[in-house]
VEXKOLMI-19101 format. One record per residue: residue number from 1; x, y, z of N, C-alpha, C in turn. Coordinates in steps of 0.05 Angstrom, whole numbers, plus 5000, padded with zeros to 4 digits. Example, Ala and Ser with C-alpha at 12.3 -4.5 7.8 and 13.67 -1.06 7.14 Angstrom:
! residues 2
<selum 1; <5264; 4886; 5156>; <5246; 4910; 5156>; <5264; 4934; 5156>>
<selum 2; <5257; 4955; 5142>; <5273; 4979; 5143>; <5258; 5001; 5157>>
END
This chain:
! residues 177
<selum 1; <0780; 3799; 7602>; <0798; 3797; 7580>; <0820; 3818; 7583>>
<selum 2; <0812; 3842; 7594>; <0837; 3870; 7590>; <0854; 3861; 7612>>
<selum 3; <0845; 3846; 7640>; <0865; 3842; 7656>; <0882; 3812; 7647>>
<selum 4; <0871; 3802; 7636>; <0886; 3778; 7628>; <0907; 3780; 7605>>
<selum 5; <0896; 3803; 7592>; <0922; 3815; 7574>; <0944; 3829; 7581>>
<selum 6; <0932; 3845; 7606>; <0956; 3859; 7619>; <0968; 3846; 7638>>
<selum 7; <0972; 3817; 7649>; <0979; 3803; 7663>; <0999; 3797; 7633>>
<selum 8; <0989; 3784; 7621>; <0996; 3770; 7603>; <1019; 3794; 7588>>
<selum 9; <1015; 3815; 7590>; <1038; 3836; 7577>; <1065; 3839; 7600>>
<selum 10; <1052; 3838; 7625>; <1067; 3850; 7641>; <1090; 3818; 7644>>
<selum 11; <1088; 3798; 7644>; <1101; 3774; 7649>; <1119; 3785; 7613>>
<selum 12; <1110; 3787; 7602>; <1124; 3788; 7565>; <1147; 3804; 7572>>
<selum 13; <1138; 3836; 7582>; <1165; 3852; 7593>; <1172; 3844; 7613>>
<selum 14; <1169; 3827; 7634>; <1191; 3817; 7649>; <1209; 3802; 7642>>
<selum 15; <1198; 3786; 7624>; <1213; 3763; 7598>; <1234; 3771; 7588>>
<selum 16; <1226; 3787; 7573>; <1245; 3810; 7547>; <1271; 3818; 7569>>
<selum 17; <1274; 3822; 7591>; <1291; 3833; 7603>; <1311; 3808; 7619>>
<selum 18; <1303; 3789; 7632>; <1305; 3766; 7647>; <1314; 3753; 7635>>
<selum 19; <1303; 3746; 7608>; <1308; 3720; 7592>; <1319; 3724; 7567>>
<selum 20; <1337; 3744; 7573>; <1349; 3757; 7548>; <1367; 3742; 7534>>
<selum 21; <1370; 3728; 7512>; <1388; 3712; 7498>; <1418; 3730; 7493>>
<selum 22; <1410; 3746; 7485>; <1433; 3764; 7472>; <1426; 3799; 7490>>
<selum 23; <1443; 3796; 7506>; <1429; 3817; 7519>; <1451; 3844; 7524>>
<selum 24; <1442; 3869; 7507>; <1461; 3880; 7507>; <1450; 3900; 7532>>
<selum 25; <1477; 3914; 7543>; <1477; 3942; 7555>; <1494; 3966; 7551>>
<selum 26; <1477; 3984; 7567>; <1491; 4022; 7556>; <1495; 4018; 7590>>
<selum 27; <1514; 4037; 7593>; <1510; 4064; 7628>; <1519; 4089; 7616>>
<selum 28; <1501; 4105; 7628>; <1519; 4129; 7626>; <1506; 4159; 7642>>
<selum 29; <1523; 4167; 7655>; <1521; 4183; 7685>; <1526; 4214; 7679>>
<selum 30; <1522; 4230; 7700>; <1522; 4268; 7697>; <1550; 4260; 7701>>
<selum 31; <1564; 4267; 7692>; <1596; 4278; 7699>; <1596; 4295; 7720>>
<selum 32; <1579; 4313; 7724>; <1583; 4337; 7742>; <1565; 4331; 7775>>
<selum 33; <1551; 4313; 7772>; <1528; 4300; 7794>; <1563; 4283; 7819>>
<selum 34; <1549; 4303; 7836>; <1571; 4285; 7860>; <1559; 4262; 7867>>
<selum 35; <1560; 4233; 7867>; <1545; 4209; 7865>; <1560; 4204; 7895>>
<selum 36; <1571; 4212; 7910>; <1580; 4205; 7936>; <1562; 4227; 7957>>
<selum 37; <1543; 4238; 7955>; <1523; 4264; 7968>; <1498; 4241; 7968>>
<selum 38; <1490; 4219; 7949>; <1470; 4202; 7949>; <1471; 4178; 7972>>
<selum 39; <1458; 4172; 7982>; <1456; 4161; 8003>; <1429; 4138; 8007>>
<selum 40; <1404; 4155; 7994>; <1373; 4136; 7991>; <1361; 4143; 7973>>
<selum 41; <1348; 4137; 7969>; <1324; 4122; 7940>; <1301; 4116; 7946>>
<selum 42; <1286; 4127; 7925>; <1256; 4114; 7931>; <1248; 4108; 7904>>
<selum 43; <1223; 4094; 7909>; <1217; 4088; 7882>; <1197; 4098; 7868>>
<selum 44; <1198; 4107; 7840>; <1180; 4119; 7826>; <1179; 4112; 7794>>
<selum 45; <1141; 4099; 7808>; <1135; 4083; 7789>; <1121; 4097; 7770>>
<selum 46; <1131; 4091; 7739>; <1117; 4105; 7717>; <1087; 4082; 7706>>
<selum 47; <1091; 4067; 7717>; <1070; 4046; 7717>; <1075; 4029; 7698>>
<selum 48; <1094; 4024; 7679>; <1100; 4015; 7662>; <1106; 3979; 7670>>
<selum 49; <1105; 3967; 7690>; <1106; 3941; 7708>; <1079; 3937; 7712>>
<selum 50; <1070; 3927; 7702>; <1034; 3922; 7713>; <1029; 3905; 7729>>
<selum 51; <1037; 3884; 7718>; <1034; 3851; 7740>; <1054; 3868; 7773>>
<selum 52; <1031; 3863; 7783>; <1037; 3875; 7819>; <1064; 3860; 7835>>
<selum 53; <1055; 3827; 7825>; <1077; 3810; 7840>; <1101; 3816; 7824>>
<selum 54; <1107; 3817; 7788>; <1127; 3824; 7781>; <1145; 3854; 7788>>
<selum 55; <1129; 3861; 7788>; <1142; 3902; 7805>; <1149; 3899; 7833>>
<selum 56; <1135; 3884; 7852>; <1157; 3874; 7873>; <1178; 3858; 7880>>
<selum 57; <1188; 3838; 7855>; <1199; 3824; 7856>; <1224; 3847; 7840>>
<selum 58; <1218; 3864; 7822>; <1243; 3878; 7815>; <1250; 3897; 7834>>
<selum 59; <1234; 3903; 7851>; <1243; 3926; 7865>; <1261; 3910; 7897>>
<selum 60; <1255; 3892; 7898>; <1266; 3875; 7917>; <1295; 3870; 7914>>
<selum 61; <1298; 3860; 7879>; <1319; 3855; 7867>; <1336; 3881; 7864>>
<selum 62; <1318; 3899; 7863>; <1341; 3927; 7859>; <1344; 3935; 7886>>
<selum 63; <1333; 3928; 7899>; <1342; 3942; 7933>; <1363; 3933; 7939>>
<selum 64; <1369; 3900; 7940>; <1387; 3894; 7943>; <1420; 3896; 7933>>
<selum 65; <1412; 3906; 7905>; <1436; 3918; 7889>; <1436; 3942; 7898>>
<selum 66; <1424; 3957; 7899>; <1430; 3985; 7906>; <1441; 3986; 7932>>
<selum 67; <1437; 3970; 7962>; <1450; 3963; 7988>; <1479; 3963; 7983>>
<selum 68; <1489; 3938; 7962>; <1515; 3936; 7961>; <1530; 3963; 7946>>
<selum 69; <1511; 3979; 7939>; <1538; 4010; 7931>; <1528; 4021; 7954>>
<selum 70; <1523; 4020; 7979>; <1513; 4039; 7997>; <1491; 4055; 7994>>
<selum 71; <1475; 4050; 7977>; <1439; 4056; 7985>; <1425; 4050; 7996>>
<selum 72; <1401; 4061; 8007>; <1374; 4049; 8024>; <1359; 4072; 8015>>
<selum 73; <1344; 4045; 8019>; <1307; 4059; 8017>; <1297; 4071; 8028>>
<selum 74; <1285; 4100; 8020>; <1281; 4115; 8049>; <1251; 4128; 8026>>
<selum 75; <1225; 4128; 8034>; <1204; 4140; 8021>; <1213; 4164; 8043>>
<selum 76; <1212; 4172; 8054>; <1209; 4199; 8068>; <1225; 4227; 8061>>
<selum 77; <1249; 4218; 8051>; <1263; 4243; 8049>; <1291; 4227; 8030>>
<selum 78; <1288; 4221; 8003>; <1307; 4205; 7992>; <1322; 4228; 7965>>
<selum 79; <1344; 4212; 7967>; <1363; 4235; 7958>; <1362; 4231; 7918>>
<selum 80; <1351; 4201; 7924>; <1347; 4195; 7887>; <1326; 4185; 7879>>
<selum 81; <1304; 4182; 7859>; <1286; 4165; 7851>; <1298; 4154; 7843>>
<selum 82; <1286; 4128; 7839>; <1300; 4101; 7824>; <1269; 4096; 7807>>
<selum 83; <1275; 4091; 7779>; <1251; 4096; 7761>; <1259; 4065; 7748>>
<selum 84; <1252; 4047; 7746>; <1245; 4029; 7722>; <1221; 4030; 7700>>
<selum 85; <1237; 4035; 7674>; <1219; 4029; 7655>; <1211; 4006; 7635>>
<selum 86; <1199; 3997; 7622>; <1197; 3967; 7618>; <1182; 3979; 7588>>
<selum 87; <1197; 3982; 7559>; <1197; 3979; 7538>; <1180; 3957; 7513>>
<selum 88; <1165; 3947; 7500>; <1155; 3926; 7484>; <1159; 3940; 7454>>
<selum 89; <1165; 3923; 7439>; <1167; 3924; 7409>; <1164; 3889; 7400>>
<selum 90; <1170; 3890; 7379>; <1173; 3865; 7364>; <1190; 3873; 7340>>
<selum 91; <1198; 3852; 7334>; <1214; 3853; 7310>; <1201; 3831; 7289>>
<selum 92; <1207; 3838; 7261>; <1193; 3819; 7230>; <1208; 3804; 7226>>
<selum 93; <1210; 3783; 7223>; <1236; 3771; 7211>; <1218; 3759; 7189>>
<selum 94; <1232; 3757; 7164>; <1224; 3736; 7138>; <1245; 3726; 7136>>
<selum 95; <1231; 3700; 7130>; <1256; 3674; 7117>; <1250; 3664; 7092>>
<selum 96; <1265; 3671; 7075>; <1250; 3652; 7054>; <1271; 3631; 7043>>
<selum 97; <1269; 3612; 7028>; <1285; 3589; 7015>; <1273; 3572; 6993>>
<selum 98; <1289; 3565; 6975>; <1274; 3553; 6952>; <1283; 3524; 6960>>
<selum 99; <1265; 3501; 6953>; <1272; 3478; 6962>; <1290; 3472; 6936>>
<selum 100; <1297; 3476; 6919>; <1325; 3474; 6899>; <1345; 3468; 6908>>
<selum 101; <1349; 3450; 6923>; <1382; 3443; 6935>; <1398; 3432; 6921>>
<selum 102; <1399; 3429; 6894>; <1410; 3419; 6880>; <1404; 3399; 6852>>
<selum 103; <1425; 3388; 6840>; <1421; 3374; 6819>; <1418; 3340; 6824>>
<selum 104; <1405; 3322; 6822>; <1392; 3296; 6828>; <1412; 3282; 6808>>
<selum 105; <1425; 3293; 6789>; <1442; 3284; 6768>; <1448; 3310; 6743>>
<selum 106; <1470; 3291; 6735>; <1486; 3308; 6713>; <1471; 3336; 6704>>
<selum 107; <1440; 3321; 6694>; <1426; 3348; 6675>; <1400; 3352; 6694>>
<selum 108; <1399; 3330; 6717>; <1361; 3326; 6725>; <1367; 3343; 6740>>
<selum 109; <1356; 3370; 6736>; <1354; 3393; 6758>; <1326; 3393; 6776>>
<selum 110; <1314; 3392; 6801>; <1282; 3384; 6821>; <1282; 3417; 6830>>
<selum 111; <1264; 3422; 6825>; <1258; 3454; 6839>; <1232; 3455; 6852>>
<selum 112; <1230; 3460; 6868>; <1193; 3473; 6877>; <1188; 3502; 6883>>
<selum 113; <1159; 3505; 6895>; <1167; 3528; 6903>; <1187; 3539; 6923>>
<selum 114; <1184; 3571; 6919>; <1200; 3575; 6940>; <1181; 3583; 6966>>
<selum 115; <1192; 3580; 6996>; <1175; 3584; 7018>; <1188; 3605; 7023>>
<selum 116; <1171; 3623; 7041>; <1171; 3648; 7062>; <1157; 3642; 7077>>
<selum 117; <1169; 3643; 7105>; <1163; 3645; 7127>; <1165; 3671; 7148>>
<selum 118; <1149; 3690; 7151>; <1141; 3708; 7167>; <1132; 3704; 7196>>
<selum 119; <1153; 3711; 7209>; <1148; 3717; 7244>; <1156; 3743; 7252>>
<selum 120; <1143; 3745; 7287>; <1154; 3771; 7302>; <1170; 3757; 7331>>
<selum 121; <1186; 3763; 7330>; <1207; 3764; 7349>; <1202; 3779; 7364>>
<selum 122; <1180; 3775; 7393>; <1192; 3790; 7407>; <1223; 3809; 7421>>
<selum 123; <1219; 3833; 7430>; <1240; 3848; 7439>; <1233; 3863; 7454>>
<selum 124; <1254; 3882; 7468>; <1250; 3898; 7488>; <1279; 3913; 7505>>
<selum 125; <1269; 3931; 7522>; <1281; 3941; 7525>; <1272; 3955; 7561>>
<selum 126; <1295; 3952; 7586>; <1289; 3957; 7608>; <1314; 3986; 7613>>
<selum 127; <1295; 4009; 7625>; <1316; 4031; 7619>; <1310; 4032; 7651>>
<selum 128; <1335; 4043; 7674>; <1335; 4043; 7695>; <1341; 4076; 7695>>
<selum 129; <1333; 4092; 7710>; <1339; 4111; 7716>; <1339; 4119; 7749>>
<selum 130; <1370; 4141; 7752>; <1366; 4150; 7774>; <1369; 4185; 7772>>
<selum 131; <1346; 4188; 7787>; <1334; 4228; 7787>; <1350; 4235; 7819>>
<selum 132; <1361; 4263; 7813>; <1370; 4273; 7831>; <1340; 4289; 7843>>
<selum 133; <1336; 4285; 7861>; <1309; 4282; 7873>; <1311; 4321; 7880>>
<selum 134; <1325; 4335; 7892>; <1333; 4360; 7895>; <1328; 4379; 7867>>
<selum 135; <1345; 4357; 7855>; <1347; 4384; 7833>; <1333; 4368; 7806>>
<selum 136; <1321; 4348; 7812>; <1298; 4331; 7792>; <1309; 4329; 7766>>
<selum 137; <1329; 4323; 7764>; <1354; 4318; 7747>; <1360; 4294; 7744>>
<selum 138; <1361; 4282; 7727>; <1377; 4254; 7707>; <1396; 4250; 7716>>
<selum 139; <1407; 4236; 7740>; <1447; 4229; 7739>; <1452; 4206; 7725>>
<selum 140; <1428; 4188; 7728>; <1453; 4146; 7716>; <1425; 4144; 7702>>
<selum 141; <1434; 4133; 7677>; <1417; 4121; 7663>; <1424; 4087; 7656>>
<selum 142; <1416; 4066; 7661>; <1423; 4046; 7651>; <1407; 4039; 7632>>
<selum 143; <1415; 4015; 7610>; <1389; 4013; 7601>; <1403; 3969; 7597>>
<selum 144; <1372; 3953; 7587>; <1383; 3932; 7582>; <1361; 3929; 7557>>
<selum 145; <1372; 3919; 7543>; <1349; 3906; 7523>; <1365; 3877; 7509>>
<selum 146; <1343; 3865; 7494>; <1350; 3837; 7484>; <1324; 3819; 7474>>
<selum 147; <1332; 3798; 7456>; <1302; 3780; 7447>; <1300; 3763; 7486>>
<selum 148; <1274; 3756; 7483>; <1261; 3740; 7499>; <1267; 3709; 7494>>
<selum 149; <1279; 3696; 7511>; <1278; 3665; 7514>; <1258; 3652; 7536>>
<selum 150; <1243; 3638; 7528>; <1216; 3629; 7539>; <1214; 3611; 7551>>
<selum 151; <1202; 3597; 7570>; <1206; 3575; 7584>; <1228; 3573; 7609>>
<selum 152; <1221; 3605; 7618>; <1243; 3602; 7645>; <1230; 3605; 7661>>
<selum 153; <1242; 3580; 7699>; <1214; 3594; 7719>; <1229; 3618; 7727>>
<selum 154; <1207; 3626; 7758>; <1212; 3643; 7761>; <1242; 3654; 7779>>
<selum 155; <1245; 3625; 7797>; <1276; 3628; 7807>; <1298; 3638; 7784>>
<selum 156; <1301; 3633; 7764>; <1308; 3637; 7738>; <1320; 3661; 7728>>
<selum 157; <1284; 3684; 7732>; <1287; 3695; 7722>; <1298; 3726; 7743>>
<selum 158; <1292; 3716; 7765>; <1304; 3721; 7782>; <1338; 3733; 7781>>
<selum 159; <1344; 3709; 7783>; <1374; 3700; 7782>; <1378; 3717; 7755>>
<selum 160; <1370; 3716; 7729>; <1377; 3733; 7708>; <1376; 3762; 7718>>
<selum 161; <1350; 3770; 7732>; <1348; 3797; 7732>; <1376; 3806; 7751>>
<selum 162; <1374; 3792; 7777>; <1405; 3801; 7792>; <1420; 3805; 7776>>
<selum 163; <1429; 3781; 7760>; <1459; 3794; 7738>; <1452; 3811; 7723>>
<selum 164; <1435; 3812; 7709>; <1433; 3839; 7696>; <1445; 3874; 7710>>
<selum 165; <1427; 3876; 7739>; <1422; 3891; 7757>; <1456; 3903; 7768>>
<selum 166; <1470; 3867; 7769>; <1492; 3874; 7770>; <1508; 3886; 7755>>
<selum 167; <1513; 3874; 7728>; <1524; 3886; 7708>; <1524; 3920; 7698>>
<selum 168; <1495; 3926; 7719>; <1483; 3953; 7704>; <1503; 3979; 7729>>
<selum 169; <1501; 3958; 7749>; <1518; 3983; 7774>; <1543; 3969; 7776>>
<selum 170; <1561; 3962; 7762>; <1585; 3946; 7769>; <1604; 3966; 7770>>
<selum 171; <1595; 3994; 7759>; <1614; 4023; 7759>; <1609; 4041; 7784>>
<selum 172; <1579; 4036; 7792>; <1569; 4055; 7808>; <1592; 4051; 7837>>
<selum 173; <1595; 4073; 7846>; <1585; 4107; 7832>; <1609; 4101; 7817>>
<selum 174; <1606; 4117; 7794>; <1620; 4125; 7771>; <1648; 4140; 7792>>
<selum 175; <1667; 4147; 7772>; <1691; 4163; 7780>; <1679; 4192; 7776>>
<selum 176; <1692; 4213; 7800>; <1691; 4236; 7796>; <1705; 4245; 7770>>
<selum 177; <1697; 4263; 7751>; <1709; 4279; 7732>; <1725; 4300; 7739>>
END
């Protein structure tokens, strides 16, 4: 049961990020961090990705974004961690409505009760970080969050995560200050 939940969590936060309906983003970088001294990356996992096949499929996806600003992967001697974190919440929503829609005539007013309807909306939130590995310092923070839209395969979500990924380094590297 505990691994079928955490399978079952880890696909939810891949969701929340991938299949984002309304999907907003932040960036924002050290001003004083020379982002042209960075060169490689490794990855460091807070474990927050559980499903195994989903954590290689993002890190695949971010390698290849990170290539096109001139990064590579180097575990041996890398100039940045690259950290993904993978966020869960939910949100309440109540709805309520009185079936009263009106008058049937002049004076015949029809009322019933009124309904409430209570759900949770999933949500979430994917925060990217990159650590100056030297001086173990914070330079780029991205972050993405958004509700989950359900029923996407995996080519899909794929293809979502790239744009996202894109959207998130479309500055990198930032301008010198």
């Amino acid at each position: 049961m505990k691994i079928r939940s955490e399978t079952a969590l880890a696909a939810i936060a891949f969701a929340l990020v991938v299949g984002c309906s309304t999907l907003k983003t932040n960036v924002g970088w050290d001003k004083q961090a020379d982002f042209s001294r960075y060169r490689t990356w490794a990855w460091k996992d807070d474990g927050s990705i559980r499903d195994a096949v989903w954590k290689r499929r993002v890190e695949a996806v971010l390698e290849d974004e990170l290539a096109k600003h001139g990064l590579s992967r180097s575990e041996e001697n890398p100039n940045l961690w690259v950290a993904v974190h993978w966020r869960l919440s939910s949100e309440t929503r109540v709805v309520s409505y009185d079936p009263a829609w009106g008058y049937t005539g002049a004076w015949n007013y029809w009322a019933g009760p009124s309904v409430t309807h209570i759900y949770e909306v999933p949500s979430g939130t994917m925060i990217l970080d990159l650590v100056d590995v030297g001086q173990k310092r914070l330079v780029w923070r991205a972050t993405a969050n958004g509700e989950i839209r359900a029923n996407r395969e995996n080519e899909e979500r794929e293809q979502r995560l790239r744009e996202i990924f894109a959207g998130l380094f479309a500055g990198y590297p930032p301008p010198r200050s």
